[in-house]
C-alpha positions as CSV (number, residue, x, y, z in Angstrom):
1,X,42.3,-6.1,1.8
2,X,42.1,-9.8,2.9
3,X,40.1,-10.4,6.2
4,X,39.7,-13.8,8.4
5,X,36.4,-14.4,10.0
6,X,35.9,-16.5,13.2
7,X,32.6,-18.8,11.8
8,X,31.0,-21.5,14.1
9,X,34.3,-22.1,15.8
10,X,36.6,-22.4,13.0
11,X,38.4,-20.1,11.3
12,X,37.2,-18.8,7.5
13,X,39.4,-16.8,4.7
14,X,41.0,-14.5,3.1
15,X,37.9,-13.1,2.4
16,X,37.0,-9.8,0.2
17,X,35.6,-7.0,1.9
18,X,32.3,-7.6,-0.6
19,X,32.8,-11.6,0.6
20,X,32.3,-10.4,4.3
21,X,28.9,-7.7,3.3
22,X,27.1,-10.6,1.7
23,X,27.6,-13.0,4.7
24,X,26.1,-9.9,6.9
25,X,23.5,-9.1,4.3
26,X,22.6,-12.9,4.6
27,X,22.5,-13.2,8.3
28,X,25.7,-15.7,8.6
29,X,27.4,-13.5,10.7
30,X,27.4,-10.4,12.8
31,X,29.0,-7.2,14.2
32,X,30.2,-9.7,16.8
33,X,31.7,-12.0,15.1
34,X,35.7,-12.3,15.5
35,X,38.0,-10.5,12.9
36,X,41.2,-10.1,11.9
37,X,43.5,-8.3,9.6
38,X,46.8,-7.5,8.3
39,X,48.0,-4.5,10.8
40,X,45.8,-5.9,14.0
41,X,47.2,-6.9,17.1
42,X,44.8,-9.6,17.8
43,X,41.5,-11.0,16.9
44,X,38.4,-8.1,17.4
45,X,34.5,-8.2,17.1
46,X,34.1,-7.3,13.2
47,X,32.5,-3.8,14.2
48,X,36.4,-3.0,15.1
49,X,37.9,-4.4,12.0
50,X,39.6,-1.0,10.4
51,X,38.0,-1.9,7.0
52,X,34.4,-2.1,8.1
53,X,34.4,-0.2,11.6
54,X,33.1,3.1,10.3
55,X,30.0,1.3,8.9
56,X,29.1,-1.2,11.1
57,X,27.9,0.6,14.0
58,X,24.0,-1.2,14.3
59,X,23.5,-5.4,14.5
60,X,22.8,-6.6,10.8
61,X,20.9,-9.3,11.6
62,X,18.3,-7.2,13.9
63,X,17.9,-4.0,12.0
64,X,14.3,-3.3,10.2
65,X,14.7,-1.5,6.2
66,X,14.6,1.6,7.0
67,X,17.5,2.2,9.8
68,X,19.8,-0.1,8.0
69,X,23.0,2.6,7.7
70,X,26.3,2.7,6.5
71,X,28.5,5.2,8.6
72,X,26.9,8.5,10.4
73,X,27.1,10.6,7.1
74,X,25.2,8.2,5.0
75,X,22.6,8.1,8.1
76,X,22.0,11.9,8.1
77,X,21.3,11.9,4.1
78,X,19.1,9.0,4.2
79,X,16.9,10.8,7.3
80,X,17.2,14.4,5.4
81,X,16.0,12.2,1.9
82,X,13.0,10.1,3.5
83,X,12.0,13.0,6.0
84,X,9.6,14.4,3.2
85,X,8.9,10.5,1.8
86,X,7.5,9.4,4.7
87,X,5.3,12.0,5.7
88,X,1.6,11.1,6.0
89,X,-0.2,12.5,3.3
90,X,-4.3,11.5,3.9
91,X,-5.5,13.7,1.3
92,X,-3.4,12.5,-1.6
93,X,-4.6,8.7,-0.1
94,X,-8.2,9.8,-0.5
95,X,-7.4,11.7,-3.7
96,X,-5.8,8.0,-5.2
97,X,-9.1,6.0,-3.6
98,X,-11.5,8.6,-5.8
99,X,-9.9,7.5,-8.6
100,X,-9.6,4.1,-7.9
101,X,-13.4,3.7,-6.5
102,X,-14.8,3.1,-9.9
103,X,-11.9,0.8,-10.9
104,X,-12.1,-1.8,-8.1
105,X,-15.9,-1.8,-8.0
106,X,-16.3,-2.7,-11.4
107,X,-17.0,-6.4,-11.3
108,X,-19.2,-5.7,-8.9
109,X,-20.9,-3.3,-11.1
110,X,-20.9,-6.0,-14.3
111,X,-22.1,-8.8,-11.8
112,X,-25.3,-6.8,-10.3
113,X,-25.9,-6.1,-14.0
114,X,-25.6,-9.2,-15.0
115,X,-27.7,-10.3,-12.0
116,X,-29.9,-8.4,-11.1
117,X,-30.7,-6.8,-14.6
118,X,-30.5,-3.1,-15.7
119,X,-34.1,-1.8,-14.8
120,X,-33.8,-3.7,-11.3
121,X,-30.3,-1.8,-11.2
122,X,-31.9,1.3,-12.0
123,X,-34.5,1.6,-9.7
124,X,-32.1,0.9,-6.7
125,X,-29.5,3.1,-7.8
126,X,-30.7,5.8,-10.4
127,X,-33.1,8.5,-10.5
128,X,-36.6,6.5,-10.4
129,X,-35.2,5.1,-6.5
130,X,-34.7,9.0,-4.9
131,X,-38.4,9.6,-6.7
132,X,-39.8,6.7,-4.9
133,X,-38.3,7.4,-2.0
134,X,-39.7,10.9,-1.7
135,X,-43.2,9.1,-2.4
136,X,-42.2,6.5,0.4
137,X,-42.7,3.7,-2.3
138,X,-40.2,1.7,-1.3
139,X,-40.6,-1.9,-0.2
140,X,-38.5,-1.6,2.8
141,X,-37.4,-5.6,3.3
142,X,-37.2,-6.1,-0.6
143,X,-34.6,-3.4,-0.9
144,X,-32.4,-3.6,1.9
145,X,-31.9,-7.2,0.8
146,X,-31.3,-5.7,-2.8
147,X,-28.7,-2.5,-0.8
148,X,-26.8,-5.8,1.1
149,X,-26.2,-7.7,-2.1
150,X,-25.3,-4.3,-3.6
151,X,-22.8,-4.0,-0.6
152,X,-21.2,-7.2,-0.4
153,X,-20.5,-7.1,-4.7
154,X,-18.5,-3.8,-3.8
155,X,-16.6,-5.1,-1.3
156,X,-15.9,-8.2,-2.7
157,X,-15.1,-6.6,-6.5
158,X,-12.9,-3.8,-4.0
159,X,-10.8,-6.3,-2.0
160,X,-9.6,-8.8,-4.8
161,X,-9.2,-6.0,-7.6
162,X,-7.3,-3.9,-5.0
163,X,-5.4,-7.1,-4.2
164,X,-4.2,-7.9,-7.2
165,X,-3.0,-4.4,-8.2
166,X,-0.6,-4.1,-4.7
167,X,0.8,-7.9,-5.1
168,X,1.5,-7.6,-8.4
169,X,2.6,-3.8,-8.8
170,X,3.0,-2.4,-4.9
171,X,0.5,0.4,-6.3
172,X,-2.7,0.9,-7.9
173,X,-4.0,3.4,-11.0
174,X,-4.5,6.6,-8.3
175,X,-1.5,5.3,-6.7
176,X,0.7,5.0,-9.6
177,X,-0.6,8.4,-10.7
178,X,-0.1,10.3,-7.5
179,X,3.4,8.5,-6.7
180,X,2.6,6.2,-4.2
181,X,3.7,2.7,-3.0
182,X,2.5,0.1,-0.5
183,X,5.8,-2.0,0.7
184,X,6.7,-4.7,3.3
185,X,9.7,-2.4,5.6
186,X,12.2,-4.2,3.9
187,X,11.3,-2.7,0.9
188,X,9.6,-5.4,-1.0
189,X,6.6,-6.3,-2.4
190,X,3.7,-7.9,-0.5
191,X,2.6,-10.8,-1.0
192,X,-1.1,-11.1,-2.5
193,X,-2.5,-12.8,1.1
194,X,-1.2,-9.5,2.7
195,X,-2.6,-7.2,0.0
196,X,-5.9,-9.0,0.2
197,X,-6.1,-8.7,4.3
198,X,-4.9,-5.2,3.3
199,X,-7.9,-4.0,0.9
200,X,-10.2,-5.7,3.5
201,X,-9.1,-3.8,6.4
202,X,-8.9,-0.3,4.6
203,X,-12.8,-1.1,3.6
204,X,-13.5,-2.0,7.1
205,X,-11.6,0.2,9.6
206,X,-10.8,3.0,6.8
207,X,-14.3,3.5,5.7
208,X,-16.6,1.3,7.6
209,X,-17.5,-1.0,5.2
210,X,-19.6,2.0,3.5
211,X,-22.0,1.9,6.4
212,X,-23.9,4.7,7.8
213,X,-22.5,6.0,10.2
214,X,-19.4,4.2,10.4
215,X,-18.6,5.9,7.2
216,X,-18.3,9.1,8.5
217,X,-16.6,7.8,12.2
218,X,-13.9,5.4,10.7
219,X,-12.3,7.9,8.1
220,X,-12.2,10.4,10.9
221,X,-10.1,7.8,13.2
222,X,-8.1,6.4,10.5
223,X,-7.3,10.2,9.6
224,X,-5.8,11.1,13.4
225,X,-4.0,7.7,13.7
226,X,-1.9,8.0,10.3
227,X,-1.8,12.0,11.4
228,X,-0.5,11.4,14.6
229,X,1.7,7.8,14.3
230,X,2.3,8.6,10.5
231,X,0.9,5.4,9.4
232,X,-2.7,3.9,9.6
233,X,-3.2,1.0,12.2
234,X,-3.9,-1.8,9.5
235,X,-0.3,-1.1,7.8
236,X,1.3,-1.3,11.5
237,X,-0.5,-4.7,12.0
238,X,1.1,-5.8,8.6
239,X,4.2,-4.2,9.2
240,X,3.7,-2.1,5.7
241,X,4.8,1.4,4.4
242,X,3.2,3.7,2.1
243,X,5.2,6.3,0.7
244,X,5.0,9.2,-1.0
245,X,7.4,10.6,-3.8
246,X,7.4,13.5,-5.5
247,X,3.9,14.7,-6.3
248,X,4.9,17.3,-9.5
249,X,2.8,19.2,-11.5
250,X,2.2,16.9,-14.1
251,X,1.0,14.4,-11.9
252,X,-1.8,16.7,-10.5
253,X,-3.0,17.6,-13.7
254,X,-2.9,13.6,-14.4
255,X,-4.6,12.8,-10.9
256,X,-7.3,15.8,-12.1
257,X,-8.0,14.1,-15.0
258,X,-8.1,10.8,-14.1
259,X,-10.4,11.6,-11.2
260,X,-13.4,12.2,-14.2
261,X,-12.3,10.0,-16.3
262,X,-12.3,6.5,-14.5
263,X,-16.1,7.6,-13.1
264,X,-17.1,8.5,-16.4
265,X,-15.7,5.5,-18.4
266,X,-16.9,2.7,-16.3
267,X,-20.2,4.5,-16.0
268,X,-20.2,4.5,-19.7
269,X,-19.3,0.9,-19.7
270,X,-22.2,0.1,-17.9
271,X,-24.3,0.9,-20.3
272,X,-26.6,-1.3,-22.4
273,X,-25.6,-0.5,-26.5
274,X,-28.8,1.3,-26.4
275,X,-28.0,3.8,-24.0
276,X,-24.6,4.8,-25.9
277,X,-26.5,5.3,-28.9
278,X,-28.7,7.5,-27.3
279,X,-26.2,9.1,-25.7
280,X,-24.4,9.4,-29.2
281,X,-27.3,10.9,-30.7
């Protein structure tokens, strides 16, 4: 089937009905643009070009990913395939973070290690700080200095760890693991300025930074936006999608046992060598 297209005022062919799809899929024309082929009267839009007219019922050029359509049937599968896709899942989300928590915060780990060394680590964050805090030993201004270097490693170590995994894979360990994806609309991967804004606005208007109480108040929001507009605000600002494929039994038992693995391992890595031979032992 040889078709003649109407381009910029001049007329273009025989083209291939694959020749005409790429000059949609690329913008260079439209459902407007004049057609005609063996068996018409006279030149028609290309929506009414007998080779095309039963899938060209939308404007190319202004469509987002996911209403692009070929003809009604092809509409109704798509719909019936994604229905289950695209339905907001905050559980499994949370479920992926726990995994990933340890992960991303790592570097922020090794650096206040490094840093601020083990015993000072220890006393803010293991069982000698609860004991002086029941004994009100604490040096208030001395450790909420310590708690907002503490913070700010986290989120930093978070936000560019996070950001690397999405530009460079569209998912992260718990994602990967549970099935999930973080794409642009059109399907493709972010870029790593997007994944990084990304990671810093789940930390901030997901879960408050880690800030009491924000980090009980910004969950609870973010959970009855993506409930209620089946995505979370920040992915609407960066015109994203998270979806969800099939969650099967093996990937449960995987998401289970990644869930004490990854806070077990990088505790374990935190260890001096002394430590793991005691533990050893």
């Amino acid at each position: 089937m040889e078709i003649f297209l109407v381009i910029d005022g001049a007329k273009n062919g025989p083209m291939t009905i694959y020749e005409v799809r790429e000059l949609l899929r690329k913008d260079k024309i439209n459902s407007k643009t004049l057609a005609w082929t063996k068996g018409m009267k006279k030149w028609e839009p290309l929506r009414e070009c007998p080779p095309l007219k039963n899938s060209i019922d939308v404007e190319i050029a202004e469509i987002r990913f996911d209403e692009i359509v070929v003809n009604k049937e092809e509409r109704d599968s798509i719909k019936e395939i994604t229905k289950t896709i695209s339905q907001p899942k905050p559980w499994i989300r949370l479920w992926s973070k726990l995994i990933d928590f340890p992960i991303h915060t790592f570097l922020g780990f090794l650096f206040l290690k490094i840093y601020l060394g083990e015993e000072k680590i220890k006393s803010i964050m293991g069982p000698e700080a609860l004991e002086a805090l029941l004994k009100n030993e604490v040096n208030t201004q001395t450790e909420v200095e310590t708690l907002t270097l503490i913070t700010i490693a986290m989120i930093v170590s978070w936000i560019i760890t996070e950001g690397i995994f999405l530009a460079c894979f569209s998912t992260t360990l718990g994602k990967w693991i549970l099935n999930i994806k973080t794409l642009k609309l059109n399907g493709k991967r972010i870029d790593p300025l997007t994944a990084l804004i990304r990671s810093f606005y789940v930390l901030v208007f997901g879960f408050g930074l880690w800030v009491f109480p924000f980090l009980l108040i910004c969950p609870l929001i973010s959970y009855i936006s993506l409930i209620k507009k089946k995505s979370t605000q920040w992915d609407r600002w960066l015109k994203l999608q998270v979806t969800h494929n099939e969650l099967t039994g093996l990937r449960i038992l995987a998401g289970i046992f990644a869930l004490f693995i990854t806070h077990n391992l990088i505790g374990l890595l935190l260890l001096s060598p002394g430590q793991t031979e005691q533990i050893n032992q």
